[in-house]
Biopython code that builds the backbone (N, CA, C, O; Angstrom):
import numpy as np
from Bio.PDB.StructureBuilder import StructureBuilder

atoms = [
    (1, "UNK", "N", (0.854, -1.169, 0.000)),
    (1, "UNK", "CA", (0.000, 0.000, 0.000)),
    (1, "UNK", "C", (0.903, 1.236, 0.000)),
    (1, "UNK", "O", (1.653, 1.558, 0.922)),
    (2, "UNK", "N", (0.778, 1.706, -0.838)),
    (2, "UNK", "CA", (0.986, 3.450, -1.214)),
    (2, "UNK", "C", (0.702, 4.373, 0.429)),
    (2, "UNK", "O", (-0.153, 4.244, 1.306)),
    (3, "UNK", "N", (2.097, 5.464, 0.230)),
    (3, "UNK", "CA", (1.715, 5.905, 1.830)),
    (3, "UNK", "C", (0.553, 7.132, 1.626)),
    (3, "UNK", "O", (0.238, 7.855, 2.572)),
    (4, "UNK", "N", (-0.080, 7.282, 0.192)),
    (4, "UNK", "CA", (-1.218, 7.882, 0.195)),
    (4, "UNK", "C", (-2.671, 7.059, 0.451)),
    (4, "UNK", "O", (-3.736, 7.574, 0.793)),
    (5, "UNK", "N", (-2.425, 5.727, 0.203)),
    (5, "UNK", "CA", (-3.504, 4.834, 0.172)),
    (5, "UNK", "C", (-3.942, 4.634, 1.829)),
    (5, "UNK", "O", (-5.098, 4.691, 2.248)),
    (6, "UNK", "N", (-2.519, 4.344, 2.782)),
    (6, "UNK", "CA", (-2.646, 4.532, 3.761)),
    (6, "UNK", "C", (-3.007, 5.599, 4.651)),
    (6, "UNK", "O", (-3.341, 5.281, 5.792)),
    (7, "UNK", "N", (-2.996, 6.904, 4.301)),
    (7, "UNK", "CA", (-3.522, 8.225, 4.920)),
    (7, "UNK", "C", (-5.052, 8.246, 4.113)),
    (7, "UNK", "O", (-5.881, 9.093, 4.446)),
    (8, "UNK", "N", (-5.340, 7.300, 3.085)),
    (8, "UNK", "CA", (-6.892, 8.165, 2.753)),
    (8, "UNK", "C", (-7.218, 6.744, 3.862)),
    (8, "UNK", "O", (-7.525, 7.323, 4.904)),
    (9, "UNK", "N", (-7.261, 5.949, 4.012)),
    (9, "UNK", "CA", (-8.020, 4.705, 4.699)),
    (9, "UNK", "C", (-7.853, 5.330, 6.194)),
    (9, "UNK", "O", (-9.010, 5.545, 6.555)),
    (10, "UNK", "N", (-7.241, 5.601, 6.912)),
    (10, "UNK", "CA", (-5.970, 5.819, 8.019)),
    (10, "UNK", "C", (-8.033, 6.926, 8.086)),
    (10, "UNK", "O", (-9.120, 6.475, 8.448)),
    (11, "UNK", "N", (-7.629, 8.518, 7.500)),
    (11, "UNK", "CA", (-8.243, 9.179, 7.718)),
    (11, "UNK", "C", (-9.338, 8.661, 7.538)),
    (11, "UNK", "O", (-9.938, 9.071, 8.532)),
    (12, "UNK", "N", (-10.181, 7.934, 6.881)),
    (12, "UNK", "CA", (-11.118, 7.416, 7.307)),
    (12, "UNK", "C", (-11.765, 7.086, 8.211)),
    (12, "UNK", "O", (-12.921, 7.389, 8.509)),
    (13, "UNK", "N", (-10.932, 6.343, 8.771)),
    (13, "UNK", "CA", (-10.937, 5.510, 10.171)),
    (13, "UNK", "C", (-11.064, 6.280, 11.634)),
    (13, "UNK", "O", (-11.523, 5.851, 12.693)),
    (14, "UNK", "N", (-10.562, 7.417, 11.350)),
    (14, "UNK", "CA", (-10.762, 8.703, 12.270)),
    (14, "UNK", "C", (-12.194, 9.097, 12.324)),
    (14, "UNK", "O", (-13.007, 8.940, 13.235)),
    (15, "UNK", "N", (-12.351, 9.738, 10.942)),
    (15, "UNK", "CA", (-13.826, 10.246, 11.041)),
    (15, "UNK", "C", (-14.774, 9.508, 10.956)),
    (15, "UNK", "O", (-15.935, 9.904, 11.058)),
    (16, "UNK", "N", (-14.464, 8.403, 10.770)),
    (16, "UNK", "CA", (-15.577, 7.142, 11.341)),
    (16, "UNK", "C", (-15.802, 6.840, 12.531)),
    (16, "UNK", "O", (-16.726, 6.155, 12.970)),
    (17, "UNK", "N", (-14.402, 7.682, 13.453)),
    (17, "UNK", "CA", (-14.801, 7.240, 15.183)),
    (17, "UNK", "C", (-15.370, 8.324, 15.311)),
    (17, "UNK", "O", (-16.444, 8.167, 15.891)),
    (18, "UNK", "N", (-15.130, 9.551, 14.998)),
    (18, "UNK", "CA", (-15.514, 10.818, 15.377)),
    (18, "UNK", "C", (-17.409, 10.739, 15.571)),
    (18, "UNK", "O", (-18.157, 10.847, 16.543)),
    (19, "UNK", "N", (-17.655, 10.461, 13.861)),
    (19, "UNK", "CA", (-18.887, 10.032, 13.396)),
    (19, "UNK", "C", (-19.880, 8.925, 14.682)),
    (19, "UNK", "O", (-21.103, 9.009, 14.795)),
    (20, "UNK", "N", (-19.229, 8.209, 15.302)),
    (20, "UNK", "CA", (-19.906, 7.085, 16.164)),
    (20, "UNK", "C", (-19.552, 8.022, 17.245)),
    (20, "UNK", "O", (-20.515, 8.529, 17.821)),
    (21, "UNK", "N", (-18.613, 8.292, 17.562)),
    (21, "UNK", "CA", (-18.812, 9.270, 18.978)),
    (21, "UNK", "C", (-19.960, 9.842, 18.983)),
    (21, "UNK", "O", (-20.735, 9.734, 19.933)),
    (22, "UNK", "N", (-20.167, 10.404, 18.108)),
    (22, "UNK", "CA", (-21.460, 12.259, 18.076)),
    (22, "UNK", "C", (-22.738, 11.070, 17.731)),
    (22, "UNK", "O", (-23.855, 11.391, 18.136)),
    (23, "UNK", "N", (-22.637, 10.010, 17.158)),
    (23, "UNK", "CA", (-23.599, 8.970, 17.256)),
    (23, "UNK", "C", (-24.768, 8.522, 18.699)),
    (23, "UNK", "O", (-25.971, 8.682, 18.905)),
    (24, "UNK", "N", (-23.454, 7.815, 19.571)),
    (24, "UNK", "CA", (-23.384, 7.551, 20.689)),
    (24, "UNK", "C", (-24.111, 8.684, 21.707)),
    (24, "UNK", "O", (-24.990, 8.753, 22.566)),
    (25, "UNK", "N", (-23.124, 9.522, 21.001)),
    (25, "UNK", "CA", (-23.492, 11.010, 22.707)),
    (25, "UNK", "C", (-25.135, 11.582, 22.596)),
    (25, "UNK", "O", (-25.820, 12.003, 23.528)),
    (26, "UNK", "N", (-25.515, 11.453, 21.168)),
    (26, "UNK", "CA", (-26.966, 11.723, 20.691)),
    (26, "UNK", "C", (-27.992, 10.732, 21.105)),
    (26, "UNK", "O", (-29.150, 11.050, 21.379)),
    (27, "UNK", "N", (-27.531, 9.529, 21.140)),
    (27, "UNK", "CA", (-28.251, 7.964, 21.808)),
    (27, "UNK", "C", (-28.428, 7.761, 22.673)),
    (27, "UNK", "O", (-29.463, 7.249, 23.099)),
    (28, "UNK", "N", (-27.469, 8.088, 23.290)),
    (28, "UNK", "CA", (-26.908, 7.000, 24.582)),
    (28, "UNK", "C", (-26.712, 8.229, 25.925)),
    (28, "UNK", "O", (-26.988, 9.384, 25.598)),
    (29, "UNK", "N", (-26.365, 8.055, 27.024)),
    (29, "UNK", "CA", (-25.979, 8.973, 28.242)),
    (29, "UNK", "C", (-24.819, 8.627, 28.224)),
    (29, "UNK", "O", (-24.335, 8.947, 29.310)),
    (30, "UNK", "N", (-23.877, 8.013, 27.423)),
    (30, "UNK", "CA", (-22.191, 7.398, 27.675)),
    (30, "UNK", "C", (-21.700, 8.839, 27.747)),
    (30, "UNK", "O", (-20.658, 8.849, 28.401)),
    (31, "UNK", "N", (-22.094, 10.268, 27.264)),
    (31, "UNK", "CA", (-21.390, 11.497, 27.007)),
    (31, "UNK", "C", (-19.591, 11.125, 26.709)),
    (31, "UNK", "O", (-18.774, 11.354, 27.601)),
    (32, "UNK", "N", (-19.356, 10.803, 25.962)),
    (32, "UNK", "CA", (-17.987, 10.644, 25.301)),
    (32, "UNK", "C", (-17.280, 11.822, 24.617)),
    (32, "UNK", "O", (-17.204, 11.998, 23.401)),
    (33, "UNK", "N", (-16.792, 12.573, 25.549)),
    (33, "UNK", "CA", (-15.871, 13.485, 24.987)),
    (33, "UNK", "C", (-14.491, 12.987, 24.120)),
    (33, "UNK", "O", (-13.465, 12.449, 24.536)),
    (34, "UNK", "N", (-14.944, 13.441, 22.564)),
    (34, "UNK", "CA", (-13.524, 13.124, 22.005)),
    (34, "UNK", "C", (-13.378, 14.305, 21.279)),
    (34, "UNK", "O", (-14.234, 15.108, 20.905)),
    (35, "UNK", "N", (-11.749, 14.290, 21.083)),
    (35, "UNK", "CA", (-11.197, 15.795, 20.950)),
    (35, "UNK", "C", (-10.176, 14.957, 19.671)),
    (35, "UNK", "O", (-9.768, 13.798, 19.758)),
    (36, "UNK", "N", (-9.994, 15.659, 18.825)),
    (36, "UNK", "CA", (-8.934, 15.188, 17.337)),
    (36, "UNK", "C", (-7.409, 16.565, 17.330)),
    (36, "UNK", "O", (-7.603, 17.780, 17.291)),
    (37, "UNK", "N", (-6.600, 16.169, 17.358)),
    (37, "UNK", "CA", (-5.654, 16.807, 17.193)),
    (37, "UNK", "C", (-4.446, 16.018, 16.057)),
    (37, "UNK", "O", (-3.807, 14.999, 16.320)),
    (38, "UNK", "N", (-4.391, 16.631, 15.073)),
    (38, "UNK", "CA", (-4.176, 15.750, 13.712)),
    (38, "UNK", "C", (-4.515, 14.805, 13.763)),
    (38, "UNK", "O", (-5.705, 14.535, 13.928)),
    (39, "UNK", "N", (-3.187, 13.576, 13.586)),
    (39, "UNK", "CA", (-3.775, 12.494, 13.097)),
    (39, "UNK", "C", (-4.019, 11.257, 14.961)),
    (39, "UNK", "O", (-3.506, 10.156, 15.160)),
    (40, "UNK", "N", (-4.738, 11.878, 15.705)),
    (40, "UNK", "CA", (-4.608, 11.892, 17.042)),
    (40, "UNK", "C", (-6.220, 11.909, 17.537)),
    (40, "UNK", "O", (-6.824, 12.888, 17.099)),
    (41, "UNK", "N", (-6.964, 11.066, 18.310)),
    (41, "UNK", "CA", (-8.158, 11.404, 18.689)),
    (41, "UNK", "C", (-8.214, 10.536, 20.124)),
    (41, "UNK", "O", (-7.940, 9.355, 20.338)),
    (42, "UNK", "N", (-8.650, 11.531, 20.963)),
    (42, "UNK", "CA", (-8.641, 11.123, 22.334)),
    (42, "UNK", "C", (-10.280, 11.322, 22.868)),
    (42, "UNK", "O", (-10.982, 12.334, 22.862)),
    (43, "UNK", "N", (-10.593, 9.840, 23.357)),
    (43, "UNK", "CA", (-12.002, 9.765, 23.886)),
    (43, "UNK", "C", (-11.789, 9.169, 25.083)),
    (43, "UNK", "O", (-11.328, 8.088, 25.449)),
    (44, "UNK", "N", (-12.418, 10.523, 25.817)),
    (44, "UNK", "CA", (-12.784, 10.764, 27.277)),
    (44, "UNK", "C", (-13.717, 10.096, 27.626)),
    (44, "UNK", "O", (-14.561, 9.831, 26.771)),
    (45, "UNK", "N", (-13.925, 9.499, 29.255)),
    (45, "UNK", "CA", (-14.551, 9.323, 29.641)),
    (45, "UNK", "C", (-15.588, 9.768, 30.855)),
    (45, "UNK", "O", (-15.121, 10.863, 31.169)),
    (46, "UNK", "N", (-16.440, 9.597, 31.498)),
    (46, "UNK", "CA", (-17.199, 10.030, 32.739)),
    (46, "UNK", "C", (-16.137, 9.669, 33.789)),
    (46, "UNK", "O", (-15.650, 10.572, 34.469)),
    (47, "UNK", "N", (-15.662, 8.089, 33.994)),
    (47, "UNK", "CA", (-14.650, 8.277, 35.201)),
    (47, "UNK", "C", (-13.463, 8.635, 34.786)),
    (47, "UNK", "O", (-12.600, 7.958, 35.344)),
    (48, "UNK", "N", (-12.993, 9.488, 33.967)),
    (48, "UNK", "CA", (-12.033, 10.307, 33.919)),
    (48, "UNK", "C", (-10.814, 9.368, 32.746)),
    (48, "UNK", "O", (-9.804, 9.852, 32.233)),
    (49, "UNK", "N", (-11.245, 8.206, 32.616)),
    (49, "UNK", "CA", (-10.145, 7.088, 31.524)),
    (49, "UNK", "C", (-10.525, 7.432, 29.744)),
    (49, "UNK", "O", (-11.527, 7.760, 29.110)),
    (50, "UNK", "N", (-9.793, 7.282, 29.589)),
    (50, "UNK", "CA", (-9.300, 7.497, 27.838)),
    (50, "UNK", "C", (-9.006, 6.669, 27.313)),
    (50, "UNK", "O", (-8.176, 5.922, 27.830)),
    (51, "UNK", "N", (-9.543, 6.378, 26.002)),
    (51, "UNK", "CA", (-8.761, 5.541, 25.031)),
    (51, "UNK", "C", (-7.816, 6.736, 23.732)),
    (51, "UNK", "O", (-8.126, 7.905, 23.503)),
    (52, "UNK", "N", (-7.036, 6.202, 23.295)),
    (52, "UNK", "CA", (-6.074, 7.373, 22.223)),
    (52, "UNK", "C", (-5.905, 6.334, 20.888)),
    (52, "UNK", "O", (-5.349, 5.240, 20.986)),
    (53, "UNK", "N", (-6.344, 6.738, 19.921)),
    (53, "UNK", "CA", (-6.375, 6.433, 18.342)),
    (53, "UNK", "C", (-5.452, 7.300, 17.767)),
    (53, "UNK", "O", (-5.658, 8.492, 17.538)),
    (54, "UNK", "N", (-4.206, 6.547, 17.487)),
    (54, "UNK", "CA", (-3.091, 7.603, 17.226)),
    (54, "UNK", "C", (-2.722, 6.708, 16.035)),
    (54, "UNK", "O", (-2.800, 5.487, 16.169)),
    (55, "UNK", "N", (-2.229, 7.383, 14.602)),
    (55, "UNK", "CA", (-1.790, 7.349, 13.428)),
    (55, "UNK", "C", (-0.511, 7.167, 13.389)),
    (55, "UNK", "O", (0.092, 8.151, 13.816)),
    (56, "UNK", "N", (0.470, 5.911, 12.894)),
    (56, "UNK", "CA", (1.846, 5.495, 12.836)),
    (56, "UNK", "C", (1.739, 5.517, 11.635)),
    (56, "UNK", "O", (1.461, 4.443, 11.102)),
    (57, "UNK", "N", (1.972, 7.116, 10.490)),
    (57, "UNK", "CA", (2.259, 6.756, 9.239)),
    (57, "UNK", "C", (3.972, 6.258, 9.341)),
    (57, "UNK", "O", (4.120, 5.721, 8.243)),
    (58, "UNK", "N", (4.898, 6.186, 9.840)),
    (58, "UNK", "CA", (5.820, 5.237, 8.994)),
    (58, "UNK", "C", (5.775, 4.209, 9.558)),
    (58, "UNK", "O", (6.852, 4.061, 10.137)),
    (59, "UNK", "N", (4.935, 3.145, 9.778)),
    (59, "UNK", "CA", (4.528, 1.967, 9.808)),
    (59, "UNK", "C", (3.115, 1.233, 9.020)),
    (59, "UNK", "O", (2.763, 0.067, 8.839)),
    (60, "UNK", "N", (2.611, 2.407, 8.718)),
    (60, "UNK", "CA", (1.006, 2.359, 7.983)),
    (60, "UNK", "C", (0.682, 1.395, 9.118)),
    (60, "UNK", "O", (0.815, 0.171, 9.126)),
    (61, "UNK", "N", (0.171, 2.301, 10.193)),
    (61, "UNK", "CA", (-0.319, 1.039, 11.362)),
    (61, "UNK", "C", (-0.876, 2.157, 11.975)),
    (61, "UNK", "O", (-0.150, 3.142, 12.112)),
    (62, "UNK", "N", (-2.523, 2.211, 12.541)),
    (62, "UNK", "CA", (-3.055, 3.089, 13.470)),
    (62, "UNK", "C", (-3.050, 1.824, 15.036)),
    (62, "UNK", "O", (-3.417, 0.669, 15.254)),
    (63, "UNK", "N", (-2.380, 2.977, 15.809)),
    (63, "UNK", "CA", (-2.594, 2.510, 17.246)),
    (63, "UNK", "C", (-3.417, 2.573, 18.145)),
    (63, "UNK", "O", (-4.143, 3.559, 18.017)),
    (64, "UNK", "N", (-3.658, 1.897, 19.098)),
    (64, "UNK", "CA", (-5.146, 2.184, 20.009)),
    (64, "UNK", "C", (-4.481, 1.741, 21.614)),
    (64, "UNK", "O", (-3.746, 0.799, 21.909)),
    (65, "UNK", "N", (-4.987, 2.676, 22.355)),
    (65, "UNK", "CA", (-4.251, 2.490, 23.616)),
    (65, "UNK", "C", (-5.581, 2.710, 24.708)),
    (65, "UNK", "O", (-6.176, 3.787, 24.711)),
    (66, "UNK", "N", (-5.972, 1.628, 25.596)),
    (66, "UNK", "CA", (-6.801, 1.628, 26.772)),
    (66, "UNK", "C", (-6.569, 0.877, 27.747)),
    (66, "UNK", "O", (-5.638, 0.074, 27.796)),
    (67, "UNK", "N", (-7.720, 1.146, 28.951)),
    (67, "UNK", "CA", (-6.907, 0.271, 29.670)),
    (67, "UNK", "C", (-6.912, -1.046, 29.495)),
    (67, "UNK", "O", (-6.322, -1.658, 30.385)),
    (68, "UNK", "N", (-7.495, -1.849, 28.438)),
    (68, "UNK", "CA", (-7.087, -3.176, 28.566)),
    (68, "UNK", "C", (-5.797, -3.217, 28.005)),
    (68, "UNK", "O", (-5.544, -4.403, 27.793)),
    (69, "UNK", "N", (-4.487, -2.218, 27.523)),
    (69, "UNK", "CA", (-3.606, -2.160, 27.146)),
    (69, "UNK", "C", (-3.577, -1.726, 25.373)),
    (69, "UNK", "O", (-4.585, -1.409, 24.741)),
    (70, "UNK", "N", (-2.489, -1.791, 24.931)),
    (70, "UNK", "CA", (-2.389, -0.831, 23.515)),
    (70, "UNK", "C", (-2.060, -1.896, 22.365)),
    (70, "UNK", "O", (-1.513, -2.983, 22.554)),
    (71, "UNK", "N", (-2.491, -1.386, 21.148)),
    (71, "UNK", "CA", (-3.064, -2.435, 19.938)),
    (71, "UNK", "C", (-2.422, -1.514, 18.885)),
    (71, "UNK", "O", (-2.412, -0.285, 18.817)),
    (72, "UNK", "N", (-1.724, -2.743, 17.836)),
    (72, "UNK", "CA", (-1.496, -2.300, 16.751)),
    (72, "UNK", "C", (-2.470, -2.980, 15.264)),
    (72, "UNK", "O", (-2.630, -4.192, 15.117)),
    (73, "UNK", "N", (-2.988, -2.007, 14.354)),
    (73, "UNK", "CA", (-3.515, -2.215, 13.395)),
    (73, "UNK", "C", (-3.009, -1.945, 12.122)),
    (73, "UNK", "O", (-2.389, -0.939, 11.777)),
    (74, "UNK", "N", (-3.361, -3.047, 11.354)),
    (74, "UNK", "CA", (-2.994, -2.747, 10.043)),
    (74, "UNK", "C", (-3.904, -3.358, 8.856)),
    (74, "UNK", "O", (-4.344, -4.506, 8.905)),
    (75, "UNK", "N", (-4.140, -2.469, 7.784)),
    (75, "UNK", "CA", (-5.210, -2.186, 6.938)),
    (75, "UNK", "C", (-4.743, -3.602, 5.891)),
    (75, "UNK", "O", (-3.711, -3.739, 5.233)),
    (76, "UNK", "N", (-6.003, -4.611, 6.046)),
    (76, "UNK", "CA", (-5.429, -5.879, 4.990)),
    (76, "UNK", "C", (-6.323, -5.571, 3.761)),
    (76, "UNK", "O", (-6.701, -6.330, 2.868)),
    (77, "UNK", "N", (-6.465, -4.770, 3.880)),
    (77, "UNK", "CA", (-7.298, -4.398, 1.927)),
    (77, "UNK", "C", (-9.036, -4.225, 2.151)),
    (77, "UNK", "O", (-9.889, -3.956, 1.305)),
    (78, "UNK", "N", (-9.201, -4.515, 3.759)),
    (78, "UNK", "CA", (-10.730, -4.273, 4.030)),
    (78, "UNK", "C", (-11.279, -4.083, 5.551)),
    (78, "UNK", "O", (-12.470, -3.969, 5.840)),
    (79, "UNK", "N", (-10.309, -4.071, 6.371)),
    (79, "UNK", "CA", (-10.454, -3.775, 7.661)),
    (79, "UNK", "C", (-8.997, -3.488, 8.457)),
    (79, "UNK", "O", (-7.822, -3.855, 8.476)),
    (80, "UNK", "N", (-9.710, -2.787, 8.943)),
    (80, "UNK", "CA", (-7.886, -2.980, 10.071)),
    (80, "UNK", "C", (-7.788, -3.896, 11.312)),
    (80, "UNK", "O", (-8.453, -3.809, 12.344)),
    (81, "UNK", "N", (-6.768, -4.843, 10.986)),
    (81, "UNK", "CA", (-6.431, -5.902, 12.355)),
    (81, "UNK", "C", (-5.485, -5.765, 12.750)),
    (81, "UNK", "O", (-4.611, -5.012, 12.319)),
    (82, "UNK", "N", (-5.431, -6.681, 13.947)),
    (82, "UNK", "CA", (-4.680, -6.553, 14.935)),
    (82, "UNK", "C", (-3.635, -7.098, 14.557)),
    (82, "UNK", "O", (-3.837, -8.252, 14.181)),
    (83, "UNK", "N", (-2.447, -6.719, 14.482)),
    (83, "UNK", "CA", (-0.945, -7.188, 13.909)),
    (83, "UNK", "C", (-0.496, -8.180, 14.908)),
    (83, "UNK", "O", (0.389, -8.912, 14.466)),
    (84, "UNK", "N", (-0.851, -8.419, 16.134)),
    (84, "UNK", "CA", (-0.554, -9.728, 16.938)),
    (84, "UNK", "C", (-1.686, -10.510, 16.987)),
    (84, "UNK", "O", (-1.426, -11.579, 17.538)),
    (85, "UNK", "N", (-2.912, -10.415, 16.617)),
    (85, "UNK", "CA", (-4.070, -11.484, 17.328)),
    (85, "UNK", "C", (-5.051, -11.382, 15.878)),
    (85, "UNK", "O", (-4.760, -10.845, 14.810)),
    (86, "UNK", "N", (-6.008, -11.934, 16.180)),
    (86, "UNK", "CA", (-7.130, -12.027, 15.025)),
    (86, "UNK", "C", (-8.498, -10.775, 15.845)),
    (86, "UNK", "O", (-9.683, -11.067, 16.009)),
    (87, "UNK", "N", (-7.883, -9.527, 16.196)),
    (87, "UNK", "CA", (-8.506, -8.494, 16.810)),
    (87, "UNK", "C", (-8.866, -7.501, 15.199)),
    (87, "UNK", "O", (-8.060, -7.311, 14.289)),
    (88, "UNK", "N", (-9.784, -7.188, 15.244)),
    (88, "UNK", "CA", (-10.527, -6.064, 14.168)),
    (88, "UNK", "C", (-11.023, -4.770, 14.925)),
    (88, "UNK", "O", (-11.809, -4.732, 15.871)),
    (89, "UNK", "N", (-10.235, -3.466, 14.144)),
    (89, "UNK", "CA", (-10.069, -2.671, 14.901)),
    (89, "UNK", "C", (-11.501, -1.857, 15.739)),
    (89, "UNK", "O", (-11.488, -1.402, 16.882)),
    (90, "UNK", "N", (-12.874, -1.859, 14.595)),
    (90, "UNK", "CA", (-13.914, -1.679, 15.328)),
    (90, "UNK", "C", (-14.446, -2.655, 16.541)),
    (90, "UNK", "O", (-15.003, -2.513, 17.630)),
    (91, "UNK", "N", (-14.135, -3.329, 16.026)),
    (91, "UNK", "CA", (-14.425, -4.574, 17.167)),
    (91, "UNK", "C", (-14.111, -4.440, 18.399)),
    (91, "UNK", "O", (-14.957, -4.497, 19.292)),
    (92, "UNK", "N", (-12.667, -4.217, 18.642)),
    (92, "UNK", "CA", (-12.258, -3.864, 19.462)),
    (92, "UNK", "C", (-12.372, -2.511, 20.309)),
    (92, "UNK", "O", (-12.298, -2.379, 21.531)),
    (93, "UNK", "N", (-12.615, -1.345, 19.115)),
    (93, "UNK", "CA", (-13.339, -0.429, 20.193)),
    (93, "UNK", "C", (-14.684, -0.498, 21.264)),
    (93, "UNK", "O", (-15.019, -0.177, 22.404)),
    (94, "UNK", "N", (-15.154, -1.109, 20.120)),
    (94, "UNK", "CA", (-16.492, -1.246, 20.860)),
    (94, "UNK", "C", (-16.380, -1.892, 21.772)),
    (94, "UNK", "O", (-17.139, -1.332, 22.563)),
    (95, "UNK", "N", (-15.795, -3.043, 22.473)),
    (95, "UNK", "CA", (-15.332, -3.579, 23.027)),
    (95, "UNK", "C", (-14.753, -2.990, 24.230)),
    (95, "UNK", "O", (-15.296, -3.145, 25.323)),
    (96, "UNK", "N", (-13.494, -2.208, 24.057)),
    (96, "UNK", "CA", (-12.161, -1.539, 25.231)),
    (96, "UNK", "C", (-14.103, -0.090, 25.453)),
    (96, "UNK", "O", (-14.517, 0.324, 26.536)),
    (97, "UNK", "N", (-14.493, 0.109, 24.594)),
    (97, "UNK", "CA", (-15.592, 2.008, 25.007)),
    (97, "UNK", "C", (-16.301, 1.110, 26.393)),
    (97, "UNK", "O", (-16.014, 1.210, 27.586)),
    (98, "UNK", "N", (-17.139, 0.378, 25.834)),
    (98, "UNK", "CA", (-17.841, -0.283, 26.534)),
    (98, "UNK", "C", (-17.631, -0.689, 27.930)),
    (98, "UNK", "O", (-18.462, -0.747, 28.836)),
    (99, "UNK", "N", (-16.141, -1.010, 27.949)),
    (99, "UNK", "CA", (-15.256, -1.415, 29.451)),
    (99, "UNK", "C", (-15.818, -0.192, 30.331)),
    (99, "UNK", "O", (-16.602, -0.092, 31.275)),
    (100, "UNK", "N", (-15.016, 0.713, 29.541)),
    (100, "UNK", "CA", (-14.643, 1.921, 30.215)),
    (100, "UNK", "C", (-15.331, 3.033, 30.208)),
    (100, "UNK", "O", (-14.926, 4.163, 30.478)),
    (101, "UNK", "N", (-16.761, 2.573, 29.782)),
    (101, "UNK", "CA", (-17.907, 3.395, 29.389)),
    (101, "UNK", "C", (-19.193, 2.725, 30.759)),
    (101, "UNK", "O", (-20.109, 3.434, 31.177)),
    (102, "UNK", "N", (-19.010, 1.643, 31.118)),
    (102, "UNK", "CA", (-19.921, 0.876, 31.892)),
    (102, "UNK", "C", (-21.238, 0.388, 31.140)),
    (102, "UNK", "O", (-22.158, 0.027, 31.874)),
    (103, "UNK", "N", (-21.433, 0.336, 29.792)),
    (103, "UNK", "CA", (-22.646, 0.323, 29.290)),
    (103, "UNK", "C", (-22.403, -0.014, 27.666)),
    (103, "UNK", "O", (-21.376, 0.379, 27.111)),
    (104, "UNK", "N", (-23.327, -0.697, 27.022)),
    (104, "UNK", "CA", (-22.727, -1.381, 25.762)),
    (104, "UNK", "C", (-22.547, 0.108, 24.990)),
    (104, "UNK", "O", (-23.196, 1.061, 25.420)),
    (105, "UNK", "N", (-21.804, 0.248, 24.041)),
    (105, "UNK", "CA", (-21.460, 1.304, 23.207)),
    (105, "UNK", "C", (-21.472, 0.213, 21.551)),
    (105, "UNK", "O", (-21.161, -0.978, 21.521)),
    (106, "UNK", "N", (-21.869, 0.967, 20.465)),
    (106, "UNK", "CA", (-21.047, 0.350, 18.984)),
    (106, "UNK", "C", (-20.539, 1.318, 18.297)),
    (106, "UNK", "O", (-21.009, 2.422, 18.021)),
    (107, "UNK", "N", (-19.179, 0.658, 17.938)),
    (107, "UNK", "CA", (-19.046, 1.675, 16.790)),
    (107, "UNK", "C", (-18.735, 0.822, 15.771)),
    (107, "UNK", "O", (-18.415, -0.339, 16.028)),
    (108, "UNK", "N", (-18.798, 1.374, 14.260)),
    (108, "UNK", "CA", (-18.646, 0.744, 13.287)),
    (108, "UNK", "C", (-17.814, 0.817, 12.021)),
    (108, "UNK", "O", (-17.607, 1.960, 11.615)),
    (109, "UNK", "N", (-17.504, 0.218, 11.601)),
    (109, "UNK", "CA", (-17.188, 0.840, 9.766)),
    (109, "UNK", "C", (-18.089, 1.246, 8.791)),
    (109, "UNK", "O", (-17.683, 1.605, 7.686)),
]
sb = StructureBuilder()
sb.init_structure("model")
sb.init_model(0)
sb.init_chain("A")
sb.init_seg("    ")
for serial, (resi, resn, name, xyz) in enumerate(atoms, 1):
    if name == "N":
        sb.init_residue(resn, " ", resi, " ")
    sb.init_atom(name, np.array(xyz, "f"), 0.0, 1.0, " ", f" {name:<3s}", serial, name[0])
structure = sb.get_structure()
């Protein structure tokens, strides 16, 4: 993959969380403060914990860090997985929000 192919997917993947955040906060009482600072998006929580979706363009790998610990992804031509496990990167948010949200959350592709 082209390191442009990887920043249009990459950015995608951002405003697709952004998009389910403002989803969520309209739905749900989870109130999920997330804030984007380039290629960087940090979602707050009520008890004060964060998850961080941070962009490794020279690896073409977006990272994800919570407290069940931090995840590397990489784009196989139709989703982004987990470079150590058979983890899919929405999957897994929804998953780590939900922890740390107390209440089911989805987000999607």
């Amino acid at each position: 993959m082209t390191d442009l192919e990887y920043l249009e997917h990459a950015e995608a993947l951002l405003a697709r969380v952004e998009a389910c955040c403002d989803r969520i906060n309209e739905e749900t009482d989870a109130d999920i403060d997330n804030q984007r600072v380039g290629g960087m998006i940090t979602l707050s929580f009520e008890d004060r914990s964060q998850i961080i979706v941070n962009l490794q363009k020279p690896l073409q790998e977006v990272w994800l860090a919570a407290r069940a610990g931090g995840f590397h992804y990489r784009f196989d031509g139709q989703r982004w997985r987990d470079t150590k496990g058979e983890g899919e990167f929405f999957a897994d948010l929804t998953r780590y929000a939900s922890q740390q949200a107390g209440q089911p959350l989805a987000f999607s592709s």
